[in-house]
Structures are given as structure tokens and as C-alpha cells.
C-alpha positions as a Markdown table, in Angstrom:
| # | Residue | x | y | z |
|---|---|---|---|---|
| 1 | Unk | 0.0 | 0.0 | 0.0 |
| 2 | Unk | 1.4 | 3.2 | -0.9 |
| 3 | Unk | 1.8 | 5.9 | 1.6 |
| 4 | Unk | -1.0 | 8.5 | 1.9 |
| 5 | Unk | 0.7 | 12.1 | 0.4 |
| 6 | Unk | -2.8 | 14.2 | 0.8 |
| 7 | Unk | -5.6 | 14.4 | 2.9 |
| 8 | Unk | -8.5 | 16.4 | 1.7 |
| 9 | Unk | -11.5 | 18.2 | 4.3 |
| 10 | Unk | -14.5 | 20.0 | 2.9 |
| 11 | Unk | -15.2 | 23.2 | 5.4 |
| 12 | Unk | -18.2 | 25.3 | 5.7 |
| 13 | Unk | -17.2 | 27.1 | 8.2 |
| 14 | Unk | -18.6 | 25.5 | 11.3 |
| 15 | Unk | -17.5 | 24.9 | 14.1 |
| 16 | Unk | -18.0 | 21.2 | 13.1 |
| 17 | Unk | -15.7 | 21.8 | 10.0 |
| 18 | Unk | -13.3 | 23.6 | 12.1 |
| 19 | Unk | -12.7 | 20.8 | 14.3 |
| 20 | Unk | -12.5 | 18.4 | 11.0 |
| 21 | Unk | -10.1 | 20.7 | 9.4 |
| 22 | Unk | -7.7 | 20.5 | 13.1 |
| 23 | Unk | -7.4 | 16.9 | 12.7 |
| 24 | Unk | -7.6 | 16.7 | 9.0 |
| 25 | Unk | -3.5 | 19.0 | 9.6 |
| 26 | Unk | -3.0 | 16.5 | 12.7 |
| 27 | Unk | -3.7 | 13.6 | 10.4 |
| 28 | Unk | -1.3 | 15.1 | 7.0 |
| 29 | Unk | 1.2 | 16.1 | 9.7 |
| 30 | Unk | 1.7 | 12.7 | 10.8 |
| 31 | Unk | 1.9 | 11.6 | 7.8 |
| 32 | Unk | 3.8 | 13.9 | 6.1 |
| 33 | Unk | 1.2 | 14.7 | 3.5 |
| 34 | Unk | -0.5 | 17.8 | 2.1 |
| 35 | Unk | -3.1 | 18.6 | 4.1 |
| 36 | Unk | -6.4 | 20.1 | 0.9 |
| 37 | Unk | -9.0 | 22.5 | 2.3 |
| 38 | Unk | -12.0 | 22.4 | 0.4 |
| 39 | Unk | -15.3 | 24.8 | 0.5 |
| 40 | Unk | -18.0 | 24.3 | -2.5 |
| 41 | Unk | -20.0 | 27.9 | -2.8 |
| 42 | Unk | -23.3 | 28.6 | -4.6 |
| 43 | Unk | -22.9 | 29.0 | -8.7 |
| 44 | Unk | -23.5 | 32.3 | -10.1 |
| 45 | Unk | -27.0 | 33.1 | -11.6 |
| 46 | Unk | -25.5 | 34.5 | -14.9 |
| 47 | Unk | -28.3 | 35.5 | -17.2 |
| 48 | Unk | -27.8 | 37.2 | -20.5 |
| 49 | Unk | -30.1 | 40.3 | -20.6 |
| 50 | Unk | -30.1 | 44.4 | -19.0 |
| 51 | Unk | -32.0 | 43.8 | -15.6 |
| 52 | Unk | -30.8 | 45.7 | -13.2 |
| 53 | Unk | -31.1 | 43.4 | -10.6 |
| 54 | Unk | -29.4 | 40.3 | -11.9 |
| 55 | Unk | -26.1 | 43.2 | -12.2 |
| 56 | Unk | -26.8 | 43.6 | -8.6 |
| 57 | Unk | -27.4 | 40.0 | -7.8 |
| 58 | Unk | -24.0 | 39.2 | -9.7 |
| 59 | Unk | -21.9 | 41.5 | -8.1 |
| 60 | Unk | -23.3 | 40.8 | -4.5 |
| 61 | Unk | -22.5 | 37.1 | -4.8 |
| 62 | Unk | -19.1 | 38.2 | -6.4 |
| 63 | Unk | -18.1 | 39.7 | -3.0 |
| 64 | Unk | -19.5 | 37.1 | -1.3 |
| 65 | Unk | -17.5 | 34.5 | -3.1 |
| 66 | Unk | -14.4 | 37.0 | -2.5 |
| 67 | Unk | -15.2 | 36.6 | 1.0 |
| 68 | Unk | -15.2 | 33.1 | 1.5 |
| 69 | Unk | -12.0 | 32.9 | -0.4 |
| 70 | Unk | -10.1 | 35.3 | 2.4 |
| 71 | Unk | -11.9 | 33.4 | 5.0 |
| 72 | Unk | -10.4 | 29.9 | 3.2 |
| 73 | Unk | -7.2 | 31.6 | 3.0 |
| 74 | Unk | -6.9 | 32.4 | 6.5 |
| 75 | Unk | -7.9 | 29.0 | 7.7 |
| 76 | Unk | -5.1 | 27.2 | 5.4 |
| 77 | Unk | -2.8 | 30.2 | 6.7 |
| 78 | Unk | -3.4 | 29.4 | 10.6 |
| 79 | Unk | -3.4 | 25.6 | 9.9 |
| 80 | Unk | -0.1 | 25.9 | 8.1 |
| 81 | Unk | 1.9 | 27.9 | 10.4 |
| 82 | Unk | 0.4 | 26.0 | 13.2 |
| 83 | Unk | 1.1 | 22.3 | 12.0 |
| 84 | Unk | 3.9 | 23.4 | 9.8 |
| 85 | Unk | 2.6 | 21.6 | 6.8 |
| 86 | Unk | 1.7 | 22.0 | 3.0 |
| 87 | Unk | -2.0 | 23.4 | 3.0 |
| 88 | Unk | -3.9 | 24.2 | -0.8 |
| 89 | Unk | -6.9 | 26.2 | -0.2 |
| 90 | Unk | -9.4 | 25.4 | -3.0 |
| 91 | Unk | -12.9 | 26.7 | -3.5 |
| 92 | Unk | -15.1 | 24.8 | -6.1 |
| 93 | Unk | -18.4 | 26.2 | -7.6 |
């Protein structure tokens, strides 16, 4: 059997997910592997046509999707410099 070299946790934030992501760096620590942080966000409603409010709607979930990524990016941040391992941060639509 060939060694585990990543270990891969879906996150949505929770405290659940935060606990999941801990031992998910625990478990890629110990095993010397890349730890993969994982968070699947809502696809765009992207409508051809000049309504105002699908410009609006598109934009507001642009920021919110810019948001989550910072957010990702801060959990693989604290992860890494506290288990001193590999962590990719990946969001997925």
C-alpha cells in the first residue's frame, strides 16, 4: 500500500468543520502529506439580458464569493503555520 501524500477536508465554516479541518492537519502532519482544504460555494446566476437586478445579484455574490476565499485563505494560513505543513486552499463552484 502506498503511503498516503494528501488528505483532503471540505469546510463550511462550522464549528463542526473547524474541528475536522484541526485533525484533518493532525492527520497530514503525521503523515507527512498535504493537508487540501475544500469549501463548494453557490454557482452564479448568470443571465444574459439588462435587468438591473441580476447586475446587482452578480456582483453581490461576487463579493460574497471574494469573501469566503479570504476566509479559506486564513484557515489554510493558521493551519499551516500551526502544523507546519503543505495546505492548498481550493474553492469549487
Amino acid at each position: 500500500m502506498q503511503p498516503s501524500t494528501h488528505v483532503v477536508v471540505a469546510t463550511d465554516f462550522s464549528e463542526s468543520s473547524k474541528r475536522a479541518a484541526r485533525r484533518g492537519a493532525l492527520i497530514a502532519q503525521q503523515l507527512k502529506a498535504e493537508l487540501h482544504l475544500l469549501h463548494v460555494v453557490q454557482p452564479l446566476d448568470i443571465y444574459p439580458g439588462a435587468d438591473p437586478a441580476a447586475d446587482f445579484r452578480l456582483n453581490h455574490e461576487q463579493v460574497i464569493q471574494a469573501a469566503v476565499k479570504t476566509r479559506l485563505d486564513t484557515l489554510a494560513a493558521s493551519l499551516r503555520k500551526e502544523f507546519a505543513i503543505r495546505v492548498v486552499a481550493a474553492t469549487r463552484i
